[in-house]
C-alpha positions, 0 to 999 in steps of 0.5 A, spaced: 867 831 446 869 830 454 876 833 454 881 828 454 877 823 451 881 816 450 879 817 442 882 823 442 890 821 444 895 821 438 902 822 438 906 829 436 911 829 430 916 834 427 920 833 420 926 834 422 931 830 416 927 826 412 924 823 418 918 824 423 921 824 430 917 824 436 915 829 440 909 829 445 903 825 446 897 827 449 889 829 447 887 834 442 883 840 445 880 846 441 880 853 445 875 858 444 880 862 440 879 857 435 886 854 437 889 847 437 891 844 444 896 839 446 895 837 453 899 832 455 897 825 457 900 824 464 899 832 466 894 835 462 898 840 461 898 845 455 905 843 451 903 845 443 899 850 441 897 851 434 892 857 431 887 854 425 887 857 419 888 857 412 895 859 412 897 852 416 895 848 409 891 843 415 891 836 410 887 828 412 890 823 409 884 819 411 888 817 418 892 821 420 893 830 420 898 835 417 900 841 418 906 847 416 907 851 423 914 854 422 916 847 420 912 841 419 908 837 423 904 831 424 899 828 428 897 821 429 892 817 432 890 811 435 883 810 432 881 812 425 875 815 428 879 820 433 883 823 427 876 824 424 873 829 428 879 833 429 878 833 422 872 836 422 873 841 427 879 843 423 874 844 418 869 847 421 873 852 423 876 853 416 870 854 414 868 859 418 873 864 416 868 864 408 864 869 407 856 867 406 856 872 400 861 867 397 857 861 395 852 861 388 848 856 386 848 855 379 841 857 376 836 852 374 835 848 369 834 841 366 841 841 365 845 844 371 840 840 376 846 835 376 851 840 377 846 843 383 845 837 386 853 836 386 855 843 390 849 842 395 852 834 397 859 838 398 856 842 403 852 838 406 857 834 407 863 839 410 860 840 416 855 845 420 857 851 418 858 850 410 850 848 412 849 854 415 851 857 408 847 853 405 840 854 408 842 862 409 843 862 402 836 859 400 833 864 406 836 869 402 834 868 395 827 865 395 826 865 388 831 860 387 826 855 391 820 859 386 825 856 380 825 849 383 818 848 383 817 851 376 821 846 375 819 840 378 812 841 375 816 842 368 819 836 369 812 831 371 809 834 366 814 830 362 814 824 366 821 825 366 823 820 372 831 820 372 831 829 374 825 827 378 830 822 382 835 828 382 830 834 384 828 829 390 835 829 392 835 837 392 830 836 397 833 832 402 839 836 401 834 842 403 831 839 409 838 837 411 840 843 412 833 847 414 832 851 421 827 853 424 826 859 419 827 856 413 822 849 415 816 855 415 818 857 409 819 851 405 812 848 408 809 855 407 802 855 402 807 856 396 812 851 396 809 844 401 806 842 395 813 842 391 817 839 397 811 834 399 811 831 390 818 831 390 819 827 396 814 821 392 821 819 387 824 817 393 827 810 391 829 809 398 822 809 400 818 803 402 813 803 396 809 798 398 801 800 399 804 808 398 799 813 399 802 819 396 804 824 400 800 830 395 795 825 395 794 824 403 794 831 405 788 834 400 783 828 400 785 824 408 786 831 413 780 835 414 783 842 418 778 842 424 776 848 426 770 847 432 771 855 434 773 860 429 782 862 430 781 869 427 788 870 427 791 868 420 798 867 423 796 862 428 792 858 422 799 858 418 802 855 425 797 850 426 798 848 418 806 848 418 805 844 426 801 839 421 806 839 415 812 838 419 810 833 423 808 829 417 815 830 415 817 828 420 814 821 421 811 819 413 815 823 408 823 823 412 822 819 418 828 814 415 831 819 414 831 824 420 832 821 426 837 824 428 834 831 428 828 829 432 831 833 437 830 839 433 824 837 430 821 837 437 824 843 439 820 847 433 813 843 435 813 845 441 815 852 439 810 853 436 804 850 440 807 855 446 805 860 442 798 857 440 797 856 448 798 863 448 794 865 444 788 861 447 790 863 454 789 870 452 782 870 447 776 870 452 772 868 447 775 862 445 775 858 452 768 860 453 766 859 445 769 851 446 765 849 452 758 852 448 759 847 442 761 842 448 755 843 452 751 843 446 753 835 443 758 838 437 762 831 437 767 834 434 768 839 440 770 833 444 774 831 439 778 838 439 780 837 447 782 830 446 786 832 441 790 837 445 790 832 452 794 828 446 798 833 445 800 834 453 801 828 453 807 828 447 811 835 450 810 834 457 814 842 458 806 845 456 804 849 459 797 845 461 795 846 468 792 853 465 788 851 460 785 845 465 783 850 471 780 855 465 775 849 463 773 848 470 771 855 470 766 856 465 764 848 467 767 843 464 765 838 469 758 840 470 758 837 462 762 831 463 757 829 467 751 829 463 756 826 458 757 821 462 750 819 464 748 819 457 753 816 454 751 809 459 744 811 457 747 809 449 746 817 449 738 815 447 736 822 448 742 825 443 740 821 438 732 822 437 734 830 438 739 829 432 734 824 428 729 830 429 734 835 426 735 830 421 742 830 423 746 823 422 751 821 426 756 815 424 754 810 429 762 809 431 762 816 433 757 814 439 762 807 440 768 813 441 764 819 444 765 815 452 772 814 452 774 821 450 770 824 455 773 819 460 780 821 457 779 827 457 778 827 466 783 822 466 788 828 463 784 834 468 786 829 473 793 828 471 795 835 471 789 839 475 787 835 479 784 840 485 777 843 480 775 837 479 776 834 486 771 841 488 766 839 483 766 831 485 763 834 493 761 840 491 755 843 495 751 840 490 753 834 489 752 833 496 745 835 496 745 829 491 747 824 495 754 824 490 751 821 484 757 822 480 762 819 485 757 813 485 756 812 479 765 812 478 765 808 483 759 803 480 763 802 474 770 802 476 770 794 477 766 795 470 771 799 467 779 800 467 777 807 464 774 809 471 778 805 475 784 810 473 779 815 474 777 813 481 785 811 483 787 819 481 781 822 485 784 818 491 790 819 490 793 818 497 801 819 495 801 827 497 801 829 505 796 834 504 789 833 505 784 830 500 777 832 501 775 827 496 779 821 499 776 823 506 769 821 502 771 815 499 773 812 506 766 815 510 761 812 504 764 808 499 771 804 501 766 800 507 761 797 502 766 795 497 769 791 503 762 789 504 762 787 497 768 782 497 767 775 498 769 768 497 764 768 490 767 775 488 770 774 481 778 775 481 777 780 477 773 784 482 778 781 489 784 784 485 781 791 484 780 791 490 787 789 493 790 794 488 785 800 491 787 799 498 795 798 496 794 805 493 791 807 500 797 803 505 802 807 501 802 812 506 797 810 512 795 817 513 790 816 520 783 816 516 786 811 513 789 806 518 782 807 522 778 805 517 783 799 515 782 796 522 774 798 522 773 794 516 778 789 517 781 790 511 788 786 513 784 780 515 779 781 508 786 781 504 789 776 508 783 772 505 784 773 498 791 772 499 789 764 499 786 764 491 792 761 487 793 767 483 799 770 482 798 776 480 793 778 486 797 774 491 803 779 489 799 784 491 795 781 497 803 781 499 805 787 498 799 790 502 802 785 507 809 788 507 807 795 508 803 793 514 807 790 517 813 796 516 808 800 520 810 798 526 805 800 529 800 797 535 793 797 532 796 795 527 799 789 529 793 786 533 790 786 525 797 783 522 796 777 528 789 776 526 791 775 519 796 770 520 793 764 519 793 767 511 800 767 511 801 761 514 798 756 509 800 758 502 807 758 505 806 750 507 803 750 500 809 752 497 815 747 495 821 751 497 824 753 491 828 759 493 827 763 485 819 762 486 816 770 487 810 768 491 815 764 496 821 769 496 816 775 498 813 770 504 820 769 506 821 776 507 815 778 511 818 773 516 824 776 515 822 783 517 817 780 522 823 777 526 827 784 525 821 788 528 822 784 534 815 785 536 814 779 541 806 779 540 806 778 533 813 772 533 809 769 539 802 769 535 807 766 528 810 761 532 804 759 535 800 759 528 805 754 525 805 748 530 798 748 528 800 745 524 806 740 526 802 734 522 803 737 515 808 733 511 811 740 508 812 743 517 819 741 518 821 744 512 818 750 513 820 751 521 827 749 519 827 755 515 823 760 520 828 757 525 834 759 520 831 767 518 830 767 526 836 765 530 840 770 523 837 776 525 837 774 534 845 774 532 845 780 527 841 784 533 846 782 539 852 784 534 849 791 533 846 792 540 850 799 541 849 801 534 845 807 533 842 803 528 835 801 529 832 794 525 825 798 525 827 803 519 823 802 513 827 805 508 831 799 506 824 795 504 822 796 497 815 795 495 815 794 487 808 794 483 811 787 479 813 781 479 820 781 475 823 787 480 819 783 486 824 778 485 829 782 485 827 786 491 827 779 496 833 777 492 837 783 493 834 785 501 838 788 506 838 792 512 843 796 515 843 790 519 844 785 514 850 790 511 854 789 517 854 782 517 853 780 510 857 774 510 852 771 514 846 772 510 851 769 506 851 762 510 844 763 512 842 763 505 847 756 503 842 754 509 836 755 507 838 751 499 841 745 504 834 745 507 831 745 500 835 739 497 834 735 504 828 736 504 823 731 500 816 735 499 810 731 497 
């Protein structure tokens, strides 16, 4: 609790008299002496101070505390909940002065499972260090769990319901108060059966269509073991990693979320420690890859499961895992994976047919989106040994069947689009030798390709890689923008009347344009034409997204004062001065002009200058788009903001004026 928190403000009294007299008011601060401060309210100096032990005889009335310190004294607070957790600090405290020794539990028997539940209630109920008690005691003294499970299988045989109701209660209890150390020992061979069974009585538990737990462990989980773990400590730890997340998500999922932290904290204990042991044994490594290379499926299925794993706990430690598969030829199979998973691994099947091997037919559906799962995973976390092997010497002899094929299907297939946007990664400053490919061989034909008759699907992928490639205009990427008159071509795309890919075909746009670059702007000013007409289409309603953004882009345009291009926009548009929308539009232009004239000459001997890009956001969907054209300034803008006010009532006045037809 944040020290001099307002929930923790209460008044200090004294009983002198027969009465309670005033005598300070300020926050309740522990030190770590275990003593009670008073900080006073309007200087947070230290005025009371009192040790918290047994002999001060601390008392809760439910809303206020007590003590006897020389004289008697009394705190109160200004809400229930403040006086709470001074409470159960003073109680902690209290409780760390008992000896661990002190507890006993009562021996177990039909008769005292009541008793039993009452003394773990009570402890779980006093705080974090009576539950340390607890769970030491039951470290301490594994036969008592031995006794329970006795009992517990006693008691089915009985089909005693009302003490298999309790004996799941002891359970909770016991998981409530269990660390790291005791949830090994409770999910350990001997005891997960017991613990699993009792949780099945649990009347808080949605029964409908409920598997039971015992039930679901021994008939619907298979332990897959693709390559031998010859280490009997690392097999405890994959079963006890299994078990305590079923604990977690099935059997106490109600119940726990408030240890999810702790919970996720032991998992992923214990997987570092499995890494580890895989990193250091040669032979596991090598091992896997050979049941790959040799279509074992459930291979596969072992590293899909480990690229979830990364995916779930992010501090993994998965770049070496990565770069040691790449080594022992990783990629050289998910190659021939791939090409034979489009061929309906024909060749596969008549092999296992004549091994007399059956193989599930889902098996085969499933196998290509793993294997494209697990690239996108080695391209997400170690991208640089697949990037190798794509334009390896190699593949490069071969005319790069594997980056054709990737490139074939990615307008096919979202799985290798993700694949090919990951190989071209252009957000990085330093050199990508496979990007540098991509605009040599393949970029060009896939310009070549677009077309008024291209579906939209197929427009938009391609709006979506060239937007991912404007992002940081690298000079390979500038030149083959211009070469192929990639401006001009999304320009044209930008006529289809649909959002989404206009939202795209604007942003493209927008970061052009920032680029303030000469080349550039020759490209920009043959493309205008594009952004002249769906502007007139547009009825002016100011919340409408495509709208907004076109208005920005003349808005930034104007700020960028390149007279070659504001020359070019004019003149586009008194092209078309006979269309029943120009007056409307050309008030507006007008209006975005004549602003940002006046915000120029205010600023003229301001170090600041209208070029900076910063201030631009470009966003990825529409809702955020709003906000950014909504929400836009500059640093010239922050400088005169009442009159991007006025200039915005002007632009609503034109709106309502105008009739459209």
């Amino acid at each position: 609790m944040k020290q001099n928190s307002e929930i923790l403000l209460c008044k200090l009294h004294q009983f002198i008299q027969d009465k309670w007299n005033w005598v300070n008011t300020g926050y309740i601060h522990f030190n770590s002496k275990n003593e009670m401060l008073l900080l006073e309210k309007d200087t947070s100096m230290e005025v009371f101070a009192v040790q918290v032990n047994q002999q001060y005889d601390f008392f809760f009335d439910g809303e206020g505390i007590q003590f006897q310190f020389n004289e008697y004294y009394g705190l109160s607070f200004q809400s229930r909940e403040g006086a709470q957790i001074v409470w159960n600090r003073i109680q902690n405290i209290l409780n760390e002065e008992d000896d661990d020794e002190s507890i006993v539990l009562t021996p177990v028997n039909e008769n005292t499972l009541g008793i039993i539940l009452e003394t773990m209630n009570k402890l779980v109920q006093s705080g974090t260090q009576a539950k340390q008690v607890l769970s030491n005691y039951l470290l301490n003294k594994k036969d008592y769990l031995e006794m329970l499970n006795s009992l517990f299988n006693k008691l089915e045989k009985d089909h005693n319901q009302e003490l298999l109701q309790i004996m799941c209660s002891i359970v909770k209890n016991i998981v409530t108060v269990s660390e790291h150390e005791l949830f090994q020992t409770i999910l350990n061979d001997q005891n997960y059966q017991f613990i699993f069974g009792a949780l099945e009585y649990d009347e808080e538990m949605t029964k409908k269509n409920f598997v039971p737990h015992r039930q679901f462990l021994e008939k619907n989980v298979s332990f897959l073991q693709v390559v031998q773990i010859k280490s009997k400590e690392r097999l405890k730890t994959i079963h006890f990693i299994y078990r305590l997340q079923y604990l977690r998500d099935c059997s106490l999922a109600y119940y726990i979320d408030e240890c999810q932290l702790m919970f996720i904290k032991i998992v992923l204990t214990c997987y570092v420690d499995l890494l580890k042991y895989i990193e250091n044994s040669k032979e596991f490594l090598v091992e896997l890859i050979d049941q790959l290379r040799n279509y074992n499926f459930l291979a596969l299925r072992f590293l899909s499961e480990i690229c979830s794993l990364f995916k779930e706990f992010q501090d993994l430690n998965k770049a070496f895992i990565y770069q040691k598969l790449g080594e022992h030829g990783l990629y050289e199979i998910v190659e021939d994976y791939i090409i034979d998973s489009l061929q309906d691994f024909q060749k596969q099947k008549a092999k296992f047919k004549k091994l007399k091997l059956k193989i599930q037919d889902d098996i085969y559906q499933k196998v290509p989106t793993m294997i494209l799962e697990l690239v996108i995973s080695c391209l997400q976390h170690y991208p640089y040994n697949f990037r190798q092997y794509i334009i390896s010497e190699h593949q490069q002899v071969l005319k790069y069947p594997l980056f054709n094929l990737i490139v074939d299907q990615a307008f096919e297939n979202e799985l290798y689009l993700e694949i090919l946007k990951l190989l071209i990664d252009n957000s990085q400053d330093d050199q990508n030798e496979v990007l540098d490919c991509f605009l040599q061989l393949f970029y060009p034909k896939l310009s070549q390709q677009i077309s008024h008759e291209s579906k939209i699907e197929l427009k938009t992928q391609f709006v979506e890689i060239s937007l991912g490639l404007s992002r940081n205009l690298k000079t390979s990427v500038k030149e083959v923008f211009i070469l192929n008159q990639i401006t001009l071509k999304i320009g044209f795309i930008l006529q289809e009347r649909n959002k989404i890919l206009q939202t795209k075909c604007l942003q493209f746009f927008k970061i052009m344009i920032l680029q303030r670059d000469e080349d550039i702007n020759k490209e920009i000013i043959m493309a205008l034409p594009n952004l002249i007409t769906p502007l007139l289409v547009y009825k002016g309603i100011r919340e409408n997204l495509i709208y907004s953004q076109l208005l920005e882009i003349i808005k930034i345009i104007y700020e960028g004062a390149n007279q070659n291009i504001i020359k070019s926009l004019e003149q586009e548009l008194k092209i078309w001065e006979k269309h029943s929308n120009y007056l409307k539009v050309h008030d507006i232009i007008k209006n975005i002009k004549n602003n940002c004239m006046k915000n120029q000459f205010s600023t003229l001997n301001s170090e600041t200058k209208p070029q900076q890009q910063i201030n631009y956001n470009v966003v990825d969907n529409e809702i955020d788009l709003f906000k950014s054209v909504q929400g836009h300034s500059t640093n010239l803008h922050k400088q005169s903001q009442k009159k991007l006010v006025d200039y915005d009532d002007d632009v609503e006045i034109i709106s309502k004026k105008t009739k459209i037809d």
